[in-house]
N, C-alpha and C positions, 0 to 999 in steps of 0.2 A: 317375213317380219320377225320370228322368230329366231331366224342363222342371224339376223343382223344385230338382236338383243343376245344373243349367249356371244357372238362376235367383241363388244362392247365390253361385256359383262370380264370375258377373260381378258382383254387389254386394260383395263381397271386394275385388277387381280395382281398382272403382272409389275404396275406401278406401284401398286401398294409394296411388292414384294421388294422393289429396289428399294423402298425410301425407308423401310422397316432398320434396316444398320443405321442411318445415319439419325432417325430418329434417336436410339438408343443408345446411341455414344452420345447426342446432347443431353439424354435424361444423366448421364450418371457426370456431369462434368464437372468437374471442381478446379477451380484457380486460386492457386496460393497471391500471396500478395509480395512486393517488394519490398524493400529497406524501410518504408515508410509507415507499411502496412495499408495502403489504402485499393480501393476497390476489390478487393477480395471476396471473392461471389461462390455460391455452391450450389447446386441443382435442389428446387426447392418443390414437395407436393404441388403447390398450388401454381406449378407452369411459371413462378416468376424466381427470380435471383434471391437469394435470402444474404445480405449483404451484412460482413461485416466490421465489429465496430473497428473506427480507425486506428485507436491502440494496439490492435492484435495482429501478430502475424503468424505464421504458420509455419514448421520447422519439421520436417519429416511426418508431415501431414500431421502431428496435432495442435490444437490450436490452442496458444496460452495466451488468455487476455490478462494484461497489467491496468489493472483498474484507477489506482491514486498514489501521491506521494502530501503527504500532511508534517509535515507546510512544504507547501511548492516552491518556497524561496528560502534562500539563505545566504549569507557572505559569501566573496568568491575567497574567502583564505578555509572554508571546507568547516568541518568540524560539529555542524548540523546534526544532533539526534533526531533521526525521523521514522516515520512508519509507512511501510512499502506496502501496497494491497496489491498483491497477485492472486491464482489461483495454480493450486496443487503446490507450495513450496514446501520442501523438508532439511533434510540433512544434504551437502552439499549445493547448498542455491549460492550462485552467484548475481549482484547485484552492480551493472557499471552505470554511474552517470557520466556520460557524454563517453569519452575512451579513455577513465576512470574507477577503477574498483572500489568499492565503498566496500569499508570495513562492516561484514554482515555480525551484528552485538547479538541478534536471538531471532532465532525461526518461533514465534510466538504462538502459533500453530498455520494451516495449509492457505490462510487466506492472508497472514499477515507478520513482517519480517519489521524489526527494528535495526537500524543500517546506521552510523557515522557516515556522512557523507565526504566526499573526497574535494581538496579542493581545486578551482575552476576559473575560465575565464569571464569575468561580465558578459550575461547573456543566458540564450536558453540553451540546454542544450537533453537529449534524447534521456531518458529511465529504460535503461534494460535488464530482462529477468532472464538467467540462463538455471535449468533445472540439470540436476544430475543426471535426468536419462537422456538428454538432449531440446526436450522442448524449450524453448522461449519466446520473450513478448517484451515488443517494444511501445511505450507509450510517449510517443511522439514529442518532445519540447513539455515531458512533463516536469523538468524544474527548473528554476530559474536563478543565477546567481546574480545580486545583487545589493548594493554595498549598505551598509548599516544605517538605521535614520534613528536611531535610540541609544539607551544603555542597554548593556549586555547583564543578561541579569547573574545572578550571584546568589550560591546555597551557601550557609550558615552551619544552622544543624537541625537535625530529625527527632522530633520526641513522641512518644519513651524514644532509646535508643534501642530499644527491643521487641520485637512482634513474633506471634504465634506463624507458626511452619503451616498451619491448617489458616492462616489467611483472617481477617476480620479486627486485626489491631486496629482506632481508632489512631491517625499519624497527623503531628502541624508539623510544618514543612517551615523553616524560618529564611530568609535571603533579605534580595533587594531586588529591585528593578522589573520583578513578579509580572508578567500582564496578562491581562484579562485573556483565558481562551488559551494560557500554557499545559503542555504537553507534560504530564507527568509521569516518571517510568521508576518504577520500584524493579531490583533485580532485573531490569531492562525488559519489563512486562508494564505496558502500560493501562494506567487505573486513573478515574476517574478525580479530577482534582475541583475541588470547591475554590472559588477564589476570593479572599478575604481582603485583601488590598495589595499593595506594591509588596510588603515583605511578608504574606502570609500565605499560604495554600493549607485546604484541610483533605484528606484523603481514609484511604481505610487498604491496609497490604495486603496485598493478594497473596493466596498461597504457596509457598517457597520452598524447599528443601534446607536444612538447617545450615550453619554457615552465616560472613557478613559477606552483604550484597551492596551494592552502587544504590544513590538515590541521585537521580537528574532531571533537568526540565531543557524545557524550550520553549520561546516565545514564540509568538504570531510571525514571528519578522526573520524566523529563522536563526536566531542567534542559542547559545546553549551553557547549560553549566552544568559541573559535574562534583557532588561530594560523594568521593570513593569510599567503602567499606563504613558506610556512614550505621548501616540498620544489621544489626543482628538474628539472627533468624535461629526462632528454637521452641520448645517446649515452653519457656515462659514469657509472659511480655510485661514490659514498664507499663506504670500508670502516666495515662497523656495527660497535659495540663488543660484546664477549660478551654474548650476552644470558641474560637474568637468568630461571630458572624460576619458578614459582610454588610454594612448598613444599607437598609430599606431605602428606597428613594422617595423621598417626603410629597406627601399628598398633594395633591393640586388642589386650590382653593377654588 
């Protein structure tokens, strides 16, 4: 009874020893993904696949997910100021939609690039982020070009026409065609816009380097306007004019 239990015991032994490699090249497996980025799986603690997202693809094993493009649409004749959300971008990032270069306007720092979009045929077509050491990330059909259903809106002028280098001038933004939810970029850094009606935005400048800088918008709908060398950047700043609220929505009886 005993020769027949140490018998068993080493034939066990010796199964375990064959299956020990091939266990261990599944533990460490990783699968890049294709063109698309999709199914892309990596050997996960917990015995399951740790999948990921469809955005991202993998380029000499590191993996750079392209997170948004805001606003995801814009005319197919291009021209679009938009803001590009990756991870890690810097000096040297290239930015194509569809097979495309968009003019990159500012690395605004590792998570978020402001881009002129290029222009395109009607339809969706791929956001891709190429970094200087070689990673990149495609986010699949993230914009859309499609043909204008508004007016295009229109800057005016920026008052004061002066704002402090250390950032926090009080700025009205004057134009036309203004809509609710536009993209506002001072020195092609984007800041926070109040929206007072069609021809009004209120904001506050961000910190600059001395110098006149661009002030531009963009609407919902992807459309854009640009007043070049509008805001002066320096040691002193104009005094803004009262700025204008946007009115309350009147009470329900």
């Amino acid at each position: 009874m005993r020769k027949q239990t140490s018998v068993h015991r080493a034939a066990l032994f010796a199964l375990w020893l064959c299956a020990l490699p091939l266990a261990l090249a599944s533990c460490g497996e990783e699968t890049s993904t294709g063109e698309d980025g999709v199914g892309a799986t990596a050997g996960g603690g917990d015995g399951g696949a740790l999948n990921l997202a469809d955005s991202a693809t993998l380029t000499g094993g590191v993996e750079l997910l392209v997170d948004s493009v805001q606003p995801p649409v814009g005319p197919p004749g291009g021209g679009t100021y938009a803001i590009v959300r990756a991870i890690g971008m810097g000096p040297g990032t290239r930015i194509h939609f569809g097979a495309a270069e968009a003019k990159l306007l500012k690395v605004v720092d590792p998570s978020r690039a402001v881009v002129q979009v290029p222009s395109g045929a009607p339809g969706q077509v791929d956001v891709r982020v190429e970094l200087q050491g070689g990673a990149s990330g495609t986010l699949a059909k993230g914009f859309s070009y499609v043909a204008a259903s508004a007016a295009a809106p229109t800057l005016a002028k920026v008052l004061p026409p002066k704002a402090l280098s250390s950032g926090g001038t009080p700025l009205v933004i004057e134009g036309g065609a203004l809509g609710q939810g536009a993209l506002l970029f001072v020195g092609w850094i984007p800041v926070p816009a109040e929206w007072v009606d069609a021809t009004t935005l209120n904001a506050v400048s961000p910190p600059l380097p001395p110098g006149a800088v661009d002030v531009a918008v963009t609407n919902p709908d992807g459309q854009s306007a640009l007043l070049a060398a509008s805001l002066q950047i320096g040691d002193k700043a104009g005094t803004a004019p009262a700025r204008r609220r946007a009115p309350r929505p009147a009470a329900r009886r």
